[in-house]
RODRENVO-176672 format. One line per field, with one value per residue (C-alpha): y, z, x; residue number from 0. Coordinates in nm, 2 decimals. Last residue first. Example, Ala and Ser with C-alpha at 12.3 -4.5 7.8 and 13.67 -1.06 7.14 Angstrom:
REM RODRENVO-176672
py: -0.11  -0.45
pz: 0.71  0.78
px: 1.37  1.23
n: 1  0
//
This chain:
REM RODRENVO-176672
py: -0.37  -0.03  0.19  -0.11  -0.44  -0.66  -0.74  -0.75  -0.76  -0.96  -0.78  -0.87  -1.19  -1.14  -1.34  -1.23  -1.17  -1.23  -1.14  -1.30  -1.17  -1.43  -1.42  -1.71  -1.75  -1.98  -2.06  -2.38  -2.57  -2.48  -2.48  -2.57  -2.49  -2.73  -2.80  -3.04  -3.11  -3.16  -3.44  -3.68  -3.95  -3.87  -3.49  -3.48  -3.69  -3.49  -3.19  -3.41  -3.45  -3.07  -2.95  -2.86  -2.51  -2.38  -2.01  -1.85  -1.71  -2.02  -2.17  -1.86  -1.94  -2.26  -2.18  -2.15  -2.20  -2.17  -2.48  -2.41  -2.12  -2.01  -2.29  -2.54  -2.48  -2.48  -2.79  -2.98  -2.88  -3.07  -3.38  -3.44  -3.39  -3.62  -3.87  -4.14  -3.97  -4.09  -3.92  -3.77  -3.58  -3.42  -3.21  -2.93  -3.08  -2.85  -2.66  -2.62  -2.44  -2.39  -2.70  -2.73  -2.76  -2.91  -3.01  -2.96  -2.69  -2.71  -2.42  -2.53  -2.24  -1.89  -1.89  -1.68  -1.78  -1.68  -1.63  -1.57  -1.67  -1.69  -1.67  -1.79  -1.64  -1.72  -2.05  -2.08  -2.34  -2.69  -2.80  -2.95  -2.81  -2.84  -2.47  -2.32  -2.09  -2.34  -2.19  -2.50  -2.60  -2.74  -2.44  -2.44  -2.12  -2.26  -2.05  -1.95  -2.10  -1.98  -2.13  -2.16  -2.03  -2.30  -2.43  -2.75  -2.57  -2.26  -2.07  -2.02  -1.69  -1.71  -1.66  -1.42  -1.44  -1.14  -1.12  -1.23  -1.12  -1.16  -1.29  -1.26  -1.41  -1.69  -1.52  -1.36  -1.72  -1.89  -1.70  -1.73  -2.10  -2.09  -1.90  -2.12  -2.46  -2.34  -2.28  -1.95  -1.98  -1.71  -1.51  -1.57  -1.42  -1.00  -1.21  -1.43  -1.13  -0.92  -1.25  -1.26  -0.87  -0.92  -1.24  -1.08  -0.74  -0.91  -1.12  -0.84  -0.56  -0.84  -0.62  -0.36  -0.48  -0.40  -0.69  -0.75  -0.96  -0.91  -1.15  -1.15  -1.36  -1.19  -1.45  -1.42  -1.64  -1.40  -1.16  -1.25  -1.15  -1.29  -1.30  -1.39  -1.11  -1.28  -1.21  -1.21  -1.17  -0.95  -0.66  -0.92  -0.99  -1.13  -1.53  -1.59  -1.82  -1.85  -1.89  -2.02  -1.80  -1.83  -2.05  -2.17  -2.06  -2.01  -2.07  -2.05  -1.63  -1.60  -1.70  -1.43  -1.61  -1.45  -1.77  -1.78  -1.59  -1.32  -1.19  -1.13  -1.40  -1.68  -1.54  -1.13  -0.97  -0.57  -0.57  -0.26  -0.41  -0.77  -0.69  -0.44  -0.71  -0.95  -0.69  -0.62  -0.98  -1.09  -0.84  -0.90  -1.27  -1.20  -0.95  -0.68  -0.57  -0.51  -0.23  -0.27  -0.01  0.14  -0.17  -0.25  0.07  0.01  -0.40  -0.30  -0.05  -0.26  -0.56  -0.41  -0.24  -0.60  -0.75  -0.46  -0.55  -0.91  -0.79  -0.57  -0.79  -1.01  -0.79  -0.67  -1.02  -0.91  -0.63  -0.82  -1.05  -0.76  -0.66  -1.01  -0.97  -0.63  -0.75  -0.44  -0.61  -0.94  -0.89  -0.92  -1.28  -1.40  -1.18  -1.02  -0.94  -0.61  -0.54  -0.36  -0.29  -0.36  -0.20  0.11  -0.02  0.04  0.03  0.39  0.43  0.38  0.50  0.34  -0.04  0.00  0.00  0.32  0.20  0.27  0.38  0.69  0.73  0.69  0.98  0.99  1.22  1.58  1.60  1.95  2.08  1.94  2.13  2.48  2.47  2.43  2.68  2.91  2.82  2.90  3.22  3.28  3.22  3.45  3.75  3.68  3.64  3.99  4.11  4.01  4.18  4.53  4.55  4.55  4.81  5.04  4.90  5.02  5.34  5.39  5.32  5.45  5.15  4.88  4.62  4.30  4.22  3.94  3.60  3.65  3.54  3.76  4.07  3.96  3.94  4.27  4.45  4.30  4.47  4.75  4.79  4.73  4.97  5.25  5.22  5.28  5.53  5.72  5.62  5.80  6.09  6.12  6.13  6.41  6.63  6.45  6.59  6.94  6.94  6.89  7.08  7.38  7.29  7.31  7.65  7.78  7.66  7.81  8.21  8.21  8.06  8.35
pz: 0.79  0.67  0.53  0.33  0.38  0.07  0.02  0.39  0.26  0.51  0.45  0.27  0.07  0.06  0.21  0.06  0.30  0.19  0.47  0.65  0.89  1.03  1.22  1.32  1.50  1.68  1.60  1.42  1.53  1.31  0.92  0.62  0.28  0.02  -0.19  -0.46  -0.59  -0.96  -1.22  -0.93  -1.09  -0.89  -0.95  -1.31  -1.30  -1.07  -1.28  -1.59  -1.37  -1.25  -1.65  -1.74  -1.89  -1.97  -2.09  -1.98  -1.68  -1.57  -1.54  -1.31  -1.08  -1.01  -0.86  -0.92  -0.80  -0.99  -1.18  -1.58  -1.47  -1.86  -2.12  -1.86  -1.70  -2.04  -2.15  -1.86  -1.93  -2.27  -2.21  -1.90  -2.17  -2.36  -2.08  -2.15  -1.99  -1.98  -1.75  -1.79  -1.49  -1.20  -1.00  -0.92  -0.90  -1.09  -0.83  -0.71  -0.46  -0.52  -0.25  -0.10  0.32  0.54  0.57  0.91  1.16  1.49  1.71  1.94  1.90  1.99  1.69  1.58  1.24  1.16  0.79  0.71  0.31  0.21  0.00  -0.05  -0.16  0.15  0.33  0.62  0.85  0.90  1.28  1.27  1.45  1.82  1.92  1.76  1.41  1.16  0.84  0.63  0.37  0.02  -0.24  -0.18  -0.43  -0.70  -1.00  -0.91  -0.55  -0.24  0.11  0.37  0.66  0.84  0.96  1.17  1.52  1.52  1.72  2.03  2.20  2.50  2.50  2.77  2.73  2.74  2.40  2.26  2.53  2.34  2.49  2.38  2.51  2.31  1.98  2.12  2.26  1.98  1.69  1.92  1.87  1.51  1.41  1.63  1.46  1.15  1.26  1.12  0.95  0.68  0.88  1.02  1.37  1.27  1.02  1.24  1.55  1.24  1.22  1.60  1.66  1.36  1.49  1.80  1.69  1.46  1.76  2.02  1.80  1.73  1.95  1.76  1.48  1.17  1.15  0.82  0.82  0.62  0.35  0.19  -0.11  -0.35  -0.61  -0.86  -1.14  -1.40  -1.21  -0.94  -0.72  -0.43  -0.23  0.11  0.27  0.59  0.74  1.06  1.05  1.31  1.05  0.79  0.44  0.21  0.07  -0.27  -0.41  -0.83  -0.93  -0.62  -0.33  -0.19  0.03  0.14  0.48  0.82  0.83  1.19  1.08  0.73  0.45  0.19  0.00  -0.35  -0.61  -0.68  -0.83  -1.04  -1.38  -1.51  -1.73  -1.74  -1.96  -1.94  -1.70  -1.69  -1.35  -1.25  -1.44  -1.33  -0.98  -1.05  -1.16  -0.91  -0.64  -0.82  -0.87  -0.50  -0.35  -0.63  -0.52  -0.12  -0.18  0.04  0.34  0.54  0.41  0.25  0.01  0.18  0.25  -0.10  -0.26  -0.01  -0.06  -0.45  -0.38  -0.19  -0.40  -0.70  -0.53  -0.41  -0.78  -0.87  -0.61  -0.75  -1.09  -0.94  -0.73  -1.03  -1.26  -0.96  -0.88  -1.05  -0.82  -0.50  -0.59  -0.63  -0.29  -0.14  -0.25  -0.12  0.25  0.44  0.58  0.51  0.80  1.05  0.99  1.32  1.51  1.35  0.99  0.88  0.80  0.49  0.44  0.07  -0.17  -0.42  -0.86  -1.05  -1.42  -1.48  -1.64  -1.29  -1.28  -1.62  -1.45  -1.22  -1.44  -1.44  -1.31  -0.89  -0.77  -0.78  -0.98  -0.91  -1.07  -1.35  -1.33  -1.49  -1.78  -1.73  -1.57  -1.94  -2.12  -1.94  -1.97  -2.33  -2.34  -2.18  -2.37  -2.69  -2.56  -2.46  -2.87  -2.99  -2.77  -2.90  -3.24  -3.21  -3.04  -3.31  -3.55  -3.45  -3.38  -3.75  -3.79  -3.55  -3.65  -4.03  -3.93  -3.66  -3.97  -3.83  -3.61  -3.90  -3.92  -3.73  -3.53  -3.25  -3.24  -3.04  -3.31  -3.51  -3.29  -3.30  -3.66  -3.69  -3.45  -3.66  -3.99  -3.79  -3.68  -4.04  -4.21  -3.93  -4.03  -4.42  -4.34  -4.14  -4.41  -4.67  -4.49  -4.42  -4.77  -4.89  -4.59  -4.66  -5.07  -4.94  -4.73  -5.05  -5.28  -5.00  -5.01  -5.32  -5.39  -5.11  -5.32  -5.66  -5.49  -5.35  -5.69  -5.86
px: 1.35  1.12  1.42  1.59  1.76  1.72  2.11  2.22  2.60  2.85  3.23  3.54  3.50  3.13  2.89  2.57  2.24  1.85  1.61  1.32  1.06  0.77  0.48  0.26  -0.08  -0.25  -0.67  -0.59  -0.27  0.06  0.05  0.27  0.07  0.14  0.47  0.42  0.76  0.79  0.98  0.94  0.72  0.43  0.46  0.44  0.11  -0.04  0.05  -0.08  -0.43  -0.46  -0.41  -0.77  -0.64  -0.29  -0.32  -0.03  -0.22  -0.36  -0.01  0.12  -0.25  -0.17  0.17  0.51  0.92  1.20  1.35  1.27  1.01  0.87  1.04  1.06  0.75  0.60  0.75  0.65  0.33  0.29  0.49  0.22  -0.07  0.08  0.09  0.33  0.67  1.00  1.24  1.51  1.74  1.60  1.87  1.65  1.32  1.07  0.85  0.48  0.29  -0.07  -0.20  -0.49  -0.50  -0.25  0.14  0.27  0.39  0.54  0.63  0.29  0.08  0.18  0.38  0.69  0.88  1.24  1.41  1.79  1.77  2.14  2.38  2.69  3.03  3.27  3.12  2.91  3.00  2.87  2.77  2.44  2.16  2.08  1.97  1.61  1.60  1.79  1.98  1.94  2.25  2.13  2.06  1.67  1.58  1.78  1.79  2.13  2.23  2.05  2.13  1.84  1.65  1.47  1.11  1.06  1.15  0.91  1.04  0.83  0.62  0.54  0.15  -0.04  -0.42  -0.66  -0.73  -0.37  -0.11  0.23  0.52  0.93  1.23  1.16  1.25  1.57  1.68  1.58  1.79  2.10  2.11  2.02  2.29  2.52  2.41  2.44  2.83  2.97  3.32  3.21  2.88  2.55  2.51  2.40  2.17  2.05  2.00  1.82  1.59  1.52  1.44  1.16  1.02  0.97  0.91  0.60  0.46  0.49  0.27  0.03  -0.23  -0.18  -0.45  -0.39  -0.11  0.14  0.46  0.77  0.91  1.28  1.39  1.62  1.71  2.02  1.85  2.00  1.78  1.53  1.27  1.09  0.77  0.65  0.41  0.33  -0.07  -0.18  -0.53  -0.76  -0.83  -0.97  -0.82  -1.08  -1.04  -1.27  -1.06  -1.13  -0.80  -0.53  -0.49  -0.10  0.01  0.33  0.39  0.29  -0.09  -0.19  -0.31  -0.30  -0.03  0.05  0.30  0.40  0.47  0.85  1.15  0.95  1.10  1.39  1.65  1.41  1.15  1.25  1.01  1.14  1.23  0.98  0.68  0.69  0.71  0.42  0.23  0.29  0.21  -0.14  -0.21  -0.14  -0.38  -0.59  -0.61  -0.61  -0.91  -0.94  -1.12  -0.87  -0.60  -0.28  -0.21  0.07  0.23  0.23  0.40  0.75  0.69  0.72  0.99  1.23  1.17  1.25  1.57  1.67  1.66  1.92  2.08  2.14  2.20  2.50  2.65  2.66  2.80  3.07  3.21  3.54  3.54  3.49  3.78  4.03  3.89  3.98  4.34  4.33  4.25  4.19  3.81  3.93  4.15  3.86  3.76  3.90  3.69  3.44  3.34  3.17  2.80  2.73  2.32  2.24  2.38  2.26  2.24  2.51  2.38  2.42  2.11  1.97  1.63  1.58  1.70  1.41  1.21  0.90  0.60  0.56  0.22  0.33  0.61  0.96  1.21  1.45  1.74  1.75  1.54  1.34  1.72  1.80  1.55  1.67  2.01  2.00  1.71  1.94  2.23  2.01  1.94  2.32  2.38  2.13  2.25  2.60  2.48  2.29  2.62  2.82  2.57  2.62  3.05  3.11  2.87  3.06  3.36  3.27  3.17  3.54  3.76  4.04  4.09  4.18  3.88  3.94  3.64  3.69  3.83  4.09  4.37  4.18  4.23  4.63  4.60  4.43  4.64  4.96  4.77  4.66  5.07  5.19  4.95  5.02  5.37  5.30  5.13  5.38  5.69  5.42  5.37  5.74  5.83  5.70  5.82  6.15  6.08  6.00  6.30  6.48  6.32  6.41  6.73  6.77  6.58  6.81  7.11  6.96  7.01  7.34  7.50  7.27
n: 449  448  447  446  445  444  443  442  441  440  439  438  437  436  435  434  433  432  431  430  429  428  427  426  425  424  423  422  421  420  419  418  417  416  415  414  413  412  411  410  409  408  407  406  405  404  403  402  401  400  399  398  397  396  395  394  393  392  391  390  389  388  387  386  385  384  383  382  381  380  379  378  377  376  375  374  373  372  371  370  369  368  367  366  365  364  363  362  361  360  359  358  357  356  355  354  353  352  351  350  349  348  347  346  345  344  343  342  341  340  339  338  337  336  335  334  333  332  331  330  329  328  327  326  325  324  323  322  321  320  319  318  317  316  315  314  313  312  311  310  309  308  307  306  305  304  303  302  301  300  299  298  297  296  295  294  293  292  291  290  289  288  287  286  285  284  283  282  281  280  279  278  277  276  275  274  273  272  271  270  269  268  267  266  265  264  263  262  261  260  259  258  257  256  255  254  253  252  251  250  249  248  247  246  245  244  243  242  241  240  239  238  237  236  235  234  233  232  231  230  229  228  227  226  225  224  223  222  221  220  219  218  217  216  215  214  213  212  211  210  209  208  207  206  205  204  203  202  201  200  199  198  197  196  195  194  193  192  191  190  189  188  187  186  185  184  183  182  181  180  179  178  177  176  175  174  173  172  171  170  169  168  167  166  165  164  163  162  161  160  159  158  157  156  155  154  153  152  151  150  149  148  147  146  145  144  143  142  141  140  139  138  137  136  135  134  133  132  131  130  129  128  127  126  125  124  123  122  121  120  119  118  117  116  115  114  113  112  111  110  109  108  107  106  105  104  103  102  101  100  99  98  97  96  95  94  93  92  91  90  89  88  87  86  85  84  83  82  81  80  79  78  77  76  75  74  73  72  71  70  69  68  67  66  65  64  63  62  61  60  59  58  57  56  55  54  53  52  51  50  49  48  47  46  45  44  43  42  41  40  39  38  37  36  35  34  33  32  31  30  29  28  27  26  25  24  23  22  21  20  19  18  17  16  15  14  13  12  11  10  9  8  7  6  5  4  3  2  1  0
//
């Protein structure tokens, strides 16, 4: 009996460790799906234990539907904003120039270093630190230069004889105004555009109601300028159909590029000018069978540019014999040169369109209501830029020639009429705007055609 109720112990007992065991399994497998579970959380993925293989099956369904949704929408993502991408120019130009450039940095002129004694500024970091607290204004200037780039750029393509000088001058005007977003004094257009013919070398433009035609023989200079904040680009090309001018425009063309590569902080005037007439004269041009050496023409000049001052003081002159002042660090200025196969002289001649507010004109009394009257709306829409006949009729002034004389007389405005050379020569002309940096010379309006 003793022998007997042992066995039956031990056998209760290995029936209670087989009992147990189970349980001790389980209770493992709970622990490791529960620390699979938080480490498959942690990962972001399903965490149902493993032996329920159903449930994972299901589980595993609908994240790959959201998965399959969500690189659809990355497509279409992807997708509208390759449709985006950056902003380009239409044809004829339309879109600002400042939406092309969200960024607000606008592309440089051509960089042209220093020479000899100036060469340090190149590595100077004093002069850098300068540069980069000039940035705003650099930046509004070359933003001015990209408008002119890409106006002149549409122009010359549609150049053609045959067509009126007014809607010429209309249709560049108004795409000027378009791409710099006119803003009353702070964007806009710096001065009348010039499209002088032939002996005419500067200054005129068609006033309302001139019935002028551009002819395949005319030598015409494209004038016009652009400004923002009163930062003015002026640069002008020259336009000839016939190749037979081919001469007259690299002339004038090789001579400005020689006053720009000249001009520089410490230059003389004098020096500039010196060099300009020896390129220019070294050119002829056979005209219908009759050689002309070309001349400078002595009486016109480049100049310095201030803000909202087209005419800032200092002349850049294009033959030897000027005065001695240097160039200064932080101006700029209009490098211009005229060709003529007529006697390199010009003078005052034909109706006037030019016009501008004096710059340094303090009050004066005026008794012509009418005067009162007009001077306000230069002031209000040009203050001391340049503008022509045409400008007023387009805001809407009417019968105004006698309170424009009258402003003129007493030295509020300055009449500025066309400047020609003799009758029958002809005159080309090139002109850039350059900025004299602290470290390096800027060609602000250079671009891909001069």
């Amino acid at each position: 009996m003793a022998g007997g109720s042992a066995d039956a112990v031990t056998k209760e007992m290995e029936a209670l460790l087989v009992g147990q065991n189970p349980n001790a399994v389980s209770g493992e497998t709970c622990e490791t799906s529960s620390k699979e579970g938080k480490v498959a959380d942690s990962n972001g993925s399903h965490s149902s234990p493993p032996e329920d293989d159903d449930d994972e099956a299901q589980g595993d369904g609908p994240s790959q539907d959201g998965g399959s949704e969500a690189a659809k929408k990355k497509k279409k993502k992807s997708k509208s904003k390759k449709k985006k991408g950056p902003l380009q120019q239409t044809d004829p130009p339309s879109i600002p120039i400042d939406e092309l450039f969200p960024s607000g940095d606008f592309p440089e002129g051509e960089i042209q270093q220093y020479k000899d004694d100036n060469l340090w500024r190149t590595t100077s970091e004093e002069k850098r630190e300068l540069e980069r607290l000039q940035k705003p204004m650099y930046n509004a200037v070359r933003r001015a230069a990209e408008v002119h780039r890409q106006v002149r750029k549409h122009m010359r393509s549609i150049l053609k004889p045959g067509m009126l000088m007014i809607d010429l001058c209309e249709t560049l005007e108004n795409m000027v105004r378009k791409l710099i977003k006119e803003n009353g004094l702070q964007a806009g257009i710096a001065f009348p555009t010039g499209c002088s013919l032939n002996w005419v070398a500067a200054h005129w433009t068609p006033n309302s109601g001139d019935k002028t035609v551009l002819q395949y023989d005319d030598v015409m200079k494209l004038d016009f300028g652009t400004h923002i904040d009163g930062y003015i680009v002026d640069c002008a090309f020259t336009v000839a159909f016939n190749p037979m001018f081919d001469s007259l425009l690299q002339a004038s063309k090789d001579a400005t590029n020689t006053g720009v590569k000249e001009a520089g902080i410490d230059a003389r005037l004098c020096d500039v000018g010196a060099a300009i007439q020896e390129v220019m004269e070294s050119y002829e041009v056979e005209i219908n069978g009759k050689v002309f050496q070309i001349k400078s023409v002595r009486n016109l000049n480049g100049h310095s540019i201030g803000p909202y001052q087209i005419h800032a003081g200092k002349s850049v002159p294009i033959v030897k014999g000027g005065e001695q002042t240097k160039m200064e660090e932080g101006e700029f200025y209009a490098i211009e040169t005229f060709g003529s196969t007529g006697k390199g002289f010009v003078r005052e001649d034909l109706e006037c369109s030019h016009y501008m507010k004096n710059f340094d004109v303090g009050h004066v009394p005026l008794r012509v209501a009418k005067a009162k009257q007009l001077l306000g709306t230069i002031n209000n829409n040009f203050g001391t830029l340049a503008f022509c006949r045409r400008y007023l009729d387009r805001l809407g002034e009417t019968k105004y020639l006698m309170a424009l004389k009258n402003l003129c007389d007493v030295g509020i405005v300055q009449p500025y009429p066309p400047l020609c050379d003799v009758r029958g020569s002809y005159v080309s002309q090139f002109e850039h705007t350059i900025l004299l940096r602290p470290t390096c010379k800027e060609v602000i309006s250079r671009g891909d055609d001069y």
